[in-house]
VEXDREN-2710 file (C-alpha; in Angstrom, 1 decimal):
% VEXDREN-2710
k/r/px/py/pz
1/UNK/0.0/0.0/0.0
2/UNK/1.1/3.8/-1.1
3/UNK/2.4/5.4/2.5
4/UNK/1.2/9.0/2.7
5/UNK/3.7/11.4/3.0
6/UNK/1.8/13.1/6.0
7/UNK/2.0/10.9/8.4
8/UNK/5.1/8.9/9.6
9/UNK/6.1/5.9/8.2
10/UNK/7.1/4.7/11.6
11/UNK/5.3/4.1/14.8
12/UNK/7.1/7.3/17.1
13/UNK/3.5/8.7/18.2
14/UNK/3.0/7.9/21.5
15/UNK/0.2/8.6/23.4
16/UNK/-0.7/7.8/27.5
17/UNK/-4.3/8.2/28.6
18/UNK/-3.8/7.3/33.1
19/UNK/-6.8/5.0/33.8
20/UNK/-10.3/6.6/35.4
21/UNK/-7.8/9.4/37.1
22/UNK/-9.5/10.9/39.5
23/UNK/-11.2/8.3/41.2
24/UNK/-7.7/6.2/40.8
25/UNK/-6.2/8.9/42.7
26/UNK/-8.9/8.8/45.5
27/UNK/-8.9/5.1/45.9
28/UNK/-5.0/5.3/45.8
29/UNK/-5.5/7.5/48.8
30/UNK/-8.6/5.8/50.6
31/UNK/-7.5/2.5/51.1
32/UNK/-11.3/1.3/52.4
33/UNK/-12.6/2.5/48.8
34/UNK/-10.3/0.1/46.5
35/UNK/-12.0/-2.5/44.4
36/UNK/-15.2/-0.2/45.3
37/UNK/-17.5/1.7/43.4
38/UNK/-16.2/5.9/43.5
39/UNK/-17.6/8.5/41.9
40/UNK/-16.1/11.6/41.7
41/UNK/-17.2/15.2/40.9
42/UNK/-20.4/17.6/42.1
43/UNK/-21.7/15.8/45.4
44/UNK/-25.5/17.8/45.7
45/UNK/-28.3/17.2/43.7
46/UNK/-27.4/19.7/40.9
47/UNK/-24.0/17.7/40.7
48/UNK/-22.5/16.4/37.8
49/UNK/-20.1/13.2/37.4
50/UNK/-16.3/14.3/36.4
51/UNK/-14.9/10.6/37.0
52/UNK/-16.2/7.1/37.3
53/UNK/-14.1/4.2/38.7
54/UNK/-14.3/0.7/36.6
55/UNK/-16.7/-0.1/39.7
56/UNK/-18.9/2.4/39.3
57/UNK/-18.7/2.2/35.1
58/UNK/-20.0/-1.3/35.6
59/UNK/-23.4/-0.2/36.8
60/UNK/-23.9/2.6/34.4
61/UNK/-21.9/5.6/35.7
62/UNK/-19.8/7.9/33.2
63/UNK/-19.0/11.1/32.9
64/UNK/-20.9/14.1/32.2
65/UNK/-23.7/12.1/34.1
66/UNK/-26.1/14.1/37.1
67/UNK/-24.8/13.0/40.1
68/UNK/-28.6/12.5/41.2
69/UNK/-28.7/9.7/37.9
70/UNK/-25.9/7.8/39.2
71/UNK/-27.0/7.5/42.4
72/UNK/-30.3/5.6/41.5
73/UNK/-27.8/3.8/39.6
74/UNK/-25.2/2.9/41.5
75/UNK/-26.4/4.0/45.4
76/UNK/-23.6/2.1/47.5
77/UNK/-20.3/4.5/45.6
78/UNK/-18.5/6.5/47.4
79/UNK/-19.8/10.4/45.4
80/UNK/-16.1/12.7/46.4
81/UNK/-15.4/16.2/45.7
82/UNK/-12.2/17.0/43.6
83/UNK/-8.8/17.4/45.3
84/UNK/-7.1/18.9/42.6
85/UNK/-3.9/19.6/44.5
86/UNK/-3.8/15.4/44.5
87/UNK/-4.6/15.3/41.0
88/UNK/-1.8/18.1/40.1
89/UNK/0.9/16.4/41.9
90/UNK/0.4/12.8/40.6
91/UNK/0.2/14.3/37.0
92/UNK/3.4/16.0/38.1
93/UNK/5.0/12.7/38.1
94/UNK/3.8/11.6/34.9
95/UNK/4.9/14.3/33.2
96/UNK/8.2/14.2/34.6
97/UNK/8.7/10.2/33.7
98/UNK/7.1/11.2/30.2
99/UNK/10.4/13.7/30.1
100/UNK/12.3/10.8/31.2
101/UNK/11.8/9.0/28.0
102/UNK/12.0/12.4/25.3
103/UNK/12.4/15.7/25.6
104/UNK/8.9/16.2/23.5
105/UNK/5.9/16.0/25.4
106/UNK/2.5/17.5/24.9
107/UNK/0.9/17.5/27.9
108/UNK/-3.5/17.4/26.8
109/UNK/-4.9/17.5/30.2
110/UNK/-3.6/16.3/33.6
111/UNK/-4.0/12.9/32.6
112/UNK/-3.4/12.7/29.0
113/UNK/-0.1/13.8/27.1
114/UNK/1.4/12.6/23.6
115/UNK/5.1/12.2/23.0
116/UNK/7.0/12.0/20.3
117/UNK/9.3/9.4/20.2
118/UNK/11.8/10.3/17.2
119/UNK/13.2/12.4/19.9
120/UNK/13.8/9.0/22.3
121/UNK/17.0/7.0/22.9
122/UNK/15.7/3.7/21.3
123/UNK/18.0/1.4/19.3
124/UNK/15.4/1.5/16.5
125/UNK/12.1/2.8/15.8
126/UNK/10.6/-0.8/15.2
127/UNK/7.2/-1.7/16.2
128/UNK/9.0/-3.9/18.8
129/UNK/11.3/-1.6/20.3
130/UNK/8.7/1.0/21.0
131/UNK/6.4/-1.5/22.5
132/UNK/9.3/-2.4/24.8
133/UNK/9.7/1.6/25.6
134/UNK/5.7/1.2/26.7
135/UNK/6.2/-1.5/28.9
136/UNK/9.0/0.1/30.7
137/UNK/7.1/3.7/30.8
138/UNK/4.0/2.0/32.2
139/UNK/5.9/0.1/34.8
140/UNK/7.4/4.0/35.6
141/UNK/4.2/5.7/35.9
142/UNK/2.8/2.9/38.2
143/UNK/6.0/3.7/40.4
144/UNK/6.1/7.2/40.7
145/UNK/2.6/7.7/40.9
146/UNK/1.9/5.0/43.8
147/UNK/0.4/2.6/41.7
148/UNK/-2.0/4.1/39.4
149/UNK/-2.3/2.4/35.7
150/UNK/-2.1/3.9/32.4
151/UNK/-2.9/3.1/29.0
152/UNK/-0.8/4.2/25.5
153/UNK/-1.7/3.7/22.1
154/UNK/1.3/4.4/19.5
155/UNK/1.0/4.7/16.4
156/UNK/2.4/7.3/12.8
157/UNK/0.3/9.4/13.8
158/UNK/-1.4/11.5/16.6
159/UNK/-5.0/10.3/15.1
160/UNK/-4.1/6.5/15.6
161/UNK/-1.9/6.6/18.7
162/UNK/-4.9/8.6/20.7
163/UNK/-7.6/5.8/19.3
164/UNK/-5.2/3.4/20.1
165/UNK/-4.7/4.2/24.1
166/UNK/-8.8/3.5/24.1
167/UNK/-8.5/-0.1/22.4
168/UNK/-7.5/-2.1/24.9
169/UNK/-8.4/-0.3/28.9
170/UNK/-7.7/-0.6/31.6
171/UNK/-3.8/-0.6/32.0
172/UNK/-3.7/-1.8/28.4
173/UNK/-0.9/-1.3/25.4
174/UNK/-2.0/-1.4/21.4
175/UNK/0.7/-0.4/18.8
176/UNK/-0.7/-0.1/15.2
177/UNK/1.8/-1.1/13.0
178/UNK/2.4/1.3/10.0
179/UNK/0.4/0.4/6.9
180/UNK/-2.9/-1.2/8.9
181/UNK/-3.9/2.1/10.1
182/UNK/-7.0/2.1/7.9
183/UNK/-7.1/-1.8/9.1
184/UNK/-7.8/-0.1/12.7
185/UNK/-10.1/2.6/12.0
186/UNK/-12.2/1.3/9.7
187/UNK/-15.0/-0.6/11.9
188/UNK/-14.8/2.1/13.6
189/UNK/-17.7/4.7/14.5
190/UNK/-17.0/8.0/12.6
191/UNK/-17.3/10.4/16.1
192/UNK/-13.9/8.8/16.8
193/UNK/-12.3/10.9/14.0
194/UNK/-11.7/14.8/15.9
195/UNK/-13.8/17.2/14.8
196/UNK/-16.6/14.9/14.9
197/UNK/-19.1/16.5/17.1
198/UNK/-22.8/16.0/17.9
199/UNK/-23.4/18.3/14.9
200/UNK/-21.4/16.9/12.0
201/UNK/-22.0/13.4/13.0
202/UNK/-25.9/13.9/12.7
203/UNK/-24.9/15.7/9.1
204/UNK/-22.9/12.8/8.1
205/UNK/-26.1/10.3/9.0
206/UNK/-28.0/12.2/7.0
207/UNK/-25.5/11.5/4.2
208/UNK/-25.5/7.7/5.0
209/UNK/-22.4/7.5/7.2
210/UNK/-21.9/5.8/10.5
211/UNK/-18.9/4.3/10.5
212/UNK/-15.1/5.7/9.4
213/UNK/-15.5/3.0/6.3
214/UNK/-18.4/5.1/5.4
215/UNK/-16.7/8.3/5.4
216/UNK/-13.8/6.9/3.7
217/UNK/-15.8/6.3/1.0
218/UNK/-17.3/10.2/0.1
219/UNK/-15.3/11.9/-2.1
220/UNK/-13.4/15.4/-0.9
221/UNK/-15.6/17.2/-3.2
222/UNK/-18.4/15.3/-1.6
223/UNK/-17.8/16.7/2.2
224/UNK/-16.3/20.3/1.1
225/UNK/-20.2/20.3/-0.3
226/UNK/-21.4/18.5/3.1
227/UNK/-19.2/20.3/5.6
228/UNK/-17.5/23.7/4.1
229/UNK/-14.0/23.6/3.0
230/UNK/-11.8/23.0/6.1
231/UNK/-13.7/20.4/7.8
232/UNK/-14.6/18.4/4.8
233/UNK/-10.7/18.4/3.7
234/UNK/-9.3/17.8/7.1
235/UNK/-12.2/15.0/7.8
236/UNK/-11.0/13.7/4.1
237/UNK/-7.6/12.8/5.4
238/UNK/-8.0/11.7/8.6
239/UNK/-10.6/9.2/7.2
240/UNK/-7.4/7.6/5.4
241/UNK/-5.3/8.1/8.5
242/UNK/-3.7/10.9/7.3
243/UNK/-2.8/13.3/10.2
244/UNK/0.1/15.5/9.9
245/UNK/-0.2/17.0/12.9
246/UNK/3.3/17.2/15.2
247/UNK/3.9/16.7/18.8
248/UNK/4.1/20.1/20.3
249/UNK/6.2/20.6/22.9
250/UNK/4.7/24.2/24.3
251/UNK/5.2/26.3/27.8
252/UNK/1.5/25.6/29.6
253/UNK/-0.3/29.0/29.9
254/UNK/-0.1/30.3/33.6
255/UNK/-3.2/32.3/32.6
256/UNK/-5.9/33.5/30.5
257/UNK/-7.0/37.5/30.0
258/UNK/-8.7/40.0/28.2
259/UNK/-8.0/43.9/28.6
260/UNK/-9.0/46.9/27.0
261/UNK/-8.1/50.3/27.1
262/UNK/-10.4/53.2/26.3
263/UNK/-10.1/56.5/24.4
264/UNK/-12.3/58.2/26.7
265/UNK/-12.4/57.7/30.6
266/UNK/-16.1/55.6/31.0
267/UNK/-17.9/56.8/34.6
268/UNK/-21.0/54.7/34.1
269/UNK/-21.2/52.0/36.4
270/UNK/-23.1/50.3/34.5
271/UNK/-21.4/50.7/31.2
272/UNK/-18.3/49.2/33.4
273/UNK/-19.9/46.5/34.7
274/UNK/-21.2/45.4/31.1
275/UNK/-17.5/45.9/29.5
276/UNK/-16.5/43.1/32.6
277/UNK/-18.9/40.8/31.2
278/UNK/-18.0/41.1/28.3
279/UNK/-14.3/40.4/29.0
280/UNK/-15.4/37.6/31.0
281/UNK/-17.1/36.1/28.4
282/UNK/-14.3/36.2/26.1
283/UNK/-11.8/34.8/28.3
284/UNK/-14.3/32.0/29.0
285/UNK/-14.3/31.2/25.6
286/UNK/-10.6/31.0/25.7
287/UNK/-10.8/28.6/28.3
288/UNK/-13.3/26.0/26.8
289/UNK/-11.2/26.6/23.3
290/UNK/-8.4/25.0/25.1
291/UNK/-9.9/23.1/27.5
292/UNK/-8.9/24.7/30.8
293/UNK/-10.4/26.2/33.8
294/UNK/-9.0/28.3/36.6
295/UNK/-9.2/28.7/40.4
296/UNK/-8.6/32.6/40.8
297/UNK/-10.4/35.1/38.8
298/UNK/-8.4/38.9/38.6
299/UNK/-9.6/42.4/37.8
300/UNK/-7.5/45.3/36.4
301/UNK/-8.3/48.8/36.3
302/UNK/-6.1/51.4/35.2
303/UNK/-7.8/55.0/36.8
304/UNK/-8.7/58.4/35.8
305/UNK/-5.3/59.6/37.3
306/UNK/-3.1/56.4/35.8
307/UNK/-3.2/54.9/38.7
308/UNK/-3.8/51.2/38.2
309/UNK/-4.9/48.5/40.8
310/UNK/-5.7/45.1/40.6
311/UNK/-8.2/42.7/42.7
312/UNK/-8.1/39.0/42.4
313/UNK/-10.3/36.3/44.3
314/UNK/-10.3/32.5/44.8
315/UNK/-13.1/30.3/43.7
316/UNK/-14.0/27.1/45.6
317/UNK/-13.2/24.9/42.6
318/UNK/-11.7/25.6/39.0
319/UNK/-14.3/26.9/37.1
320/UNK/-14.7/27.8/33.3
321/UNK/-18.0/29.5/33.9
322/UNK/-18.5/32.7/32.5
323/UNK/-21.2/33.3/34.9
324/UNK/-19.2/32.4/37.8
325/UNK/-16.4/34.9/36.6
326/UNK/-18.7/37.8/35.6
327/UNK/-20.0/37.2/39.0
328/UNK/-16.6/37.2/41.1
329/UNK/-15.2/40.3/38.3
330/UNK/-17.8/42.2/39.3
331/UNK/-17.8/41.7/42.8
332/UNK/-14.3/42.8/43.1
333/UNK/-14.9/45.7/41.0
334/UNK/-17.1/46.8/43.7
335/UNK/-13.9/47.3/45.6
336/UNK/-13.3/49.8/44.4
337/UNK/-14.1/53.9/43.6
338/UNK/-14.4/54.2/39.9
339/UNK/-16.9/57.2/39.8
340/UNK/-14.1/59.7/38.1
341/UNK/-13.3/57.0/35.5
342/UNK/-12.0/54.1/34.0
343/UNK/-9.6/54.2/31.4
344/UNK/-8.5/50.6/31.2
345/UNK/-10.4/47.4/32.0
346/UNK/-9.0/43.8/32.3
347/UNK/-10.2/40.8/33.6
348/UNK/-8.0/37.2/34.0
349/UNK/-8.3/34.1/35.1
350/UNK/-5.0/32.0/36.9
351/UNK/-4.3/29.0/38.6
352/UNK/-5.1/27.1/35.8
353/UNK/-5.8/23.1/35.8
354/UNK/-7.6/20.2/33.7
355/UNK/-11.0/21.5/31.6
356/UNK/-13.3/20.8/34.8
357/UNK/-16.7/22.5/34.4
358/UNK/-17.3/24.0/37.9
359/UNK/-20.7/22.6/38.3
360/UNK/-19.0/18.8/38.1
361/UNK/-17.0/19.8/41.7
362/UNK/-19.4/22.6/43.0
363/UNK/-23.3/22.4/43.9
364/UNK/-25.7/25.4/44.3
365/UNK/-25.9/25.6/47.6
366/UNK/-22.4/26.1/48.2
367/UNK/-20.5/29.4/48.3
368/UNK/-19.1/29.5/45.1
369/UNK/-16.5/32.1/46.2
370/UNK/-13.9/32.8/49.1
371/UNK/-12.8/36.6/48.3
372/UNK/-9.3/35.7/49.6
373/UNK/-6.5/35.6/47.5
374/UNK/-4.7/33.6/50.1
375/UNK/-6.4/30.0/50.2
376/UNK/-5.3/30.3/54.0
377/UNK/-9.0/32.0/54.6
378/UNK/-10.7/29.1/53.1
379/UNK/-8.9/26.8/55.1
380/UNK/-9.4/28.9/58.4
381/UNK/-13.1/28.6/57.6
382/UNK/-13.1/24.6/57.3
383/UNK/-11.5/24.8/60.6
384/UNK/-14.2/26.6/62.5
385/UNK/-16.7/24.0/61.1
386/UNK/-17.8/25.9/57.6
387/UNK/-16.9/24.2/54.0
388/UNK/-16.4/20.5/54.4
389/UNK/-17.1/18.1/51.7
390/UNK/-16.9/15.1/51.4
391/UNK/-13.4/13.4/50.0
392/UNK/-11.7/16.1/52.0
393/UNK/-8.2/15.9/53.3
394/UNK/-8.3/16.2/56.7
395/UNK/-6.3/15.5/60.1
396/UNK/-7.2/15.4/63.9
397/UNK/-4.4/16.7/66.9
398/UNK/-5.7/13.6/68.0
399/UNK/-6.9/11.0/65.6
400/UNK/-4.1/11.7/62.9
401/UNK/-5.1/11.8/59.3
402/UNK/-8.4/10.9/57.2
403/UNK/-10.9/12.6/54.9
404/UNK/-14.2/13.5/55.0
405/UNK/-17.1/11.1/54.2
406/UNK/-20.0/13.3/55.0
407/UNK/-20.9/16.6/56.8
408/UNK/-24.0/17.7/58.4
409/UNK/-26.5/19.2/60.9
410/UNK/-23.3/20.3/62.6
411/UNK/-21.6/16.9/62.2
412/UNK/-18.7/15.9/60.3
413/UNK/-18.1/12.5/59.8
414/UNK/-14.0/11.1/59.1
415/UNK/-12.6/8.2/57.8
416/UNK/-9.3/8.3/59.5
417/UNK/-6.7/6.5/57.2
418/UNK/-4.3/7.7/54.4
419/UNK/-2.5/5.9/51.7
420/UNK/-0.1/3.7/54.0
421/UNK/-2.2/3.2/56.7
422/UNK/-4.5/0.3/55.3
423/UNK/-8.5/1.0/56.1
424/UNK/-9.1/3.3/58.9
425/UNK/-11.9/3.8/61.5
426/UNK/-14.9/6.0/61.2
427/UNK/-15.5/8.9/63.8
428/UNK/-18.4/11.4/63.8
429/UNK/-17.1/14.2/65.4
430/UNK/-18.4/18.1/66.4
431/UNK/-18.3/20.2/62.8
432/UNK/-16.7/23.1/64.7
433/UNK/-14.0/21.1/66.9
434/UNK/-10.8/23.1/66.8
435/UNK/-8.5/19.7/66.7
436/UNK/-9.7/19.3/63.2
437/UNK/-9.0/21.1/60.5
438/UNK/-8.2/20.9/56.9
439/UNK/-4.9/19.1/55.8
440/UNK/-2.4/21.2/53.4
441/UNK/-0.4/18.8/51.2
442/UNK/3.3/19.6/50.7
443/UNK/4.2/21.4/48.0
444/UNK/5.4/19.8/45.0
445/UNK/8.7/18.5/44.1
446/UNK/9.5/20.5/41.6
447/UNK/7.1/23.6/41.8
448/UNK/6.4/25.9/38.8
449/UNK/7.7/28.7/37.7
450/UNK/6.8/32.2/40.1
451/UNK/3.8/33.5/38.9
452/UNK/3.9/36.5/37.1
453/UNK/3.5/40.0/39.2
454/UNK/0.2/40.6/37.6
455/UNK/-1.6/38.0/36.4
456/UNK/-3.7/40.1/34.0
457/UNK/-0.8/41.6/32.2
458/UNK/1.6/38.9/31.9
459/UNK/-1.2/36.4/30.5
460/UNK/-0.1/34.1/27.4
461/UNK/-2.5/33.4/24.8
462/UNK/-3.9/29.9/24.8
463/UNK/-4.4/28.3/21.4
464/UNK/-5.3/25.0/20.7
465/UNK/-2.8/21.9/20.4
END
């Protein structure tokens, strides 16, 4: 068969996908919750499911599902909160034993990266060899992490090594070899191909095609007619496995932000507070564009006089809600005296982590904000009895260690047990006792770069990969 010159002609695409993350992390952590249904995400009734265990999967759980749904489906899981400073550090460690292997990683989310292996000491680039290199890389990430599983797909091409990592999970390894690419995909449904949304893939039944076989059959002219002209080209080649798309090795954002500056000073408060929501909807759009979400939400104003002073607050749980950020911008603009102008408006969003819609970690009734730019204030407030959830890192002067498997009617109830300690005992203790409190995990081994000095300013553009 004719190779295409756009994709590789040797398998060097490698792509890692860590097995049902968050929950793996929990259950790594919550030794009377392994082999057990977990659920993680939004724990009210307005929650949503982020992450399923394989326990929970097998009743019907899956992402993206009300939390209210799977509990009628699966009543006896464990529903947890996110602890994205858990899920930070054990990505951490993946990408660092990715690094270990090349020098060219692509980090997609915190559990997902692609990396290129042309840039990795192998003796050759056979289908062998690399499947060796995965078998060693797997074995890594199970060591560093503390035992959590992955599964990589490799293949010529980012297309195939990313529908590969899904063909065999959990903890599973498929390497297409070059030339059966089409071999792979064909069978395949045609939503697997990027780009395939609700949308197209309801214009494409229309048209007669369901499966990758099917599209691989139209004609370019044929989808250029059916989808426009980018989408029906690009959806032409990647039919035939043709993805030419390189592993890009690029410095992660540190933030998101929009700013304008005015040729006349505005006074209205009201004009003002539209401009912010404006900017906040346009840095929201940013963040879904590249699948992020951020913790602390910043306003910048530059004054009548020149002067300029920034604001910044910290949300409950990242959050790529436009809402949500209007909400907090506007709030902190309230701050502040702006009745003898504004001359400059900027709003930003920091502290950014994996593309978790707030509502997935956050319920209604909630506060959805701790006006503190210093996290210290939330934790304080856990402390005297206020914010605990359940999942929670926690520890007793007393009783050590545990987390939080339900709060109530002034009653917090604690699992005391960590990942060393084997299954722990349950206490129900006062919510407001001052031995408990909420525990702060370390910080990382190797921390990231300072911040910059103002978030708002120094924000990079995010693109998509």
């Amino acid at each position: 068969m004719r190779r295409s010159l756009t994709v590789r002609a040797e398998p060097t695409i490698l792509h890692l996908d860590l097995d049902a993350f968050y929950a793996a992390v929990e259950q790594r952590d919550k030794p009377s919750l392994r082999g057990k249904p977990v659920v993680v995400g939004g724990t009210g009734g307005r929650g949503v499911v982020a992450t399923a265990s394989y326990e929970a999967r097998a009743f019907g759980v899956g992402s993206a599902m009300s939390t209210a749904e799977a509990r009628r489906r699966c009543p006896n899981a464990a529903f947890l909160g996110g602890r994205f400073d858990a899920y930070r550090e054990a990505s951490a460690a993946v990408m660092r034993a990715l690094r270990e292997v090349s020098p060219v990683v692509e980090p997609l989310s915190l559990d997902e990266a692609y990396v290129d292996l042309e840039a990795a000491d192998l003796p050759d680039r056979s289908v062998a060899s690399v499947s060796a290199l995965a078998r060693t890389l797997r074995a890594r990430v199970a060591e560093v992490t503390g035992g959590l599983t992955a599964s990589v797909g490799i293949g010529t091409s980012k297309l195939v090594a990313k529908i590969a990592s899904d063909l065999d999970k959990p903890d599973g390894l498929v390497v297409v070899p070059p030339g059966l690419e089409r071999d792979v995909l064909r069978p395949m449904q045609v939503v697997v191909i990027p780009g395939v949304g609700p949308a197209t893939a309801e214009r494409l039944r229309r048209a007669g095609v369901h499966t990758v076989e099917d599209l691989e059959q139209l004609s370019e002219e044929e989808l250029v007619s059916l989808l426009g002209r980018a989408h029906g080209s690009g959806l032409h080649a990647m039919a035939r496995a043709e993805d030419p798309r390189p592993v890009e090795h690029t410095r992660e954002a540190k933030s998101v932000s929009v700013e304008d500056t005015y040729d006349t000073d505005h006074v209205d408060p009201r004009l003002i507070s539209a401009l912010l929501d404006r900017q906040s909807a346009k840095v929201t759009e940013r963040l879904r564009k590249a699948r992020l979400s951020g913790r602390t939400v910043s306003i910048k104003v530059r004054l009548h006089d020149f002067s300029t002073v920034s604001r910044s607050a910290t949300l409950a749980g990242p959050s790529d809600d436009g809402r949500v950020i209007a909400r907090v911008a506007r709030q902190l603009l309230r701050e502040l005296d702006t009745s003898a102008g504004v001359r400059l408006l900027g709003v930003g969003v920091s502290g950014l982590a994996d593309w978790i819609q707030e509502d997935l970690f956050a319920d209604e009734e909630q506060p959805p904000v701790v006006v503190d730019p210093d996290t210290q204030a939330a934790l304080d407030a856990a402390s005297r009895g206020r914010g605990w959830w359940p999942g929670m890192d926690v520890e007793h002067d007393e009783h050590g260690r545990g987390w939080v498997w339900g709060a109530g009617r002034g009653v917090v109830t604690v699992r005391f047990e960590t990942a060393t300690t084997g299954p722990g005992r349950v206490l129900s203790l006062k919510a407001d006792d001052p031995a408990l409190r909420a525990h702060v995990r370390p910080p990382p081994e190797d921390p990231p770069e300072d911040p910059p000095e103002d978030p708002v300013d120094a924000a990079a553009d995010v693109t998509d990969g």
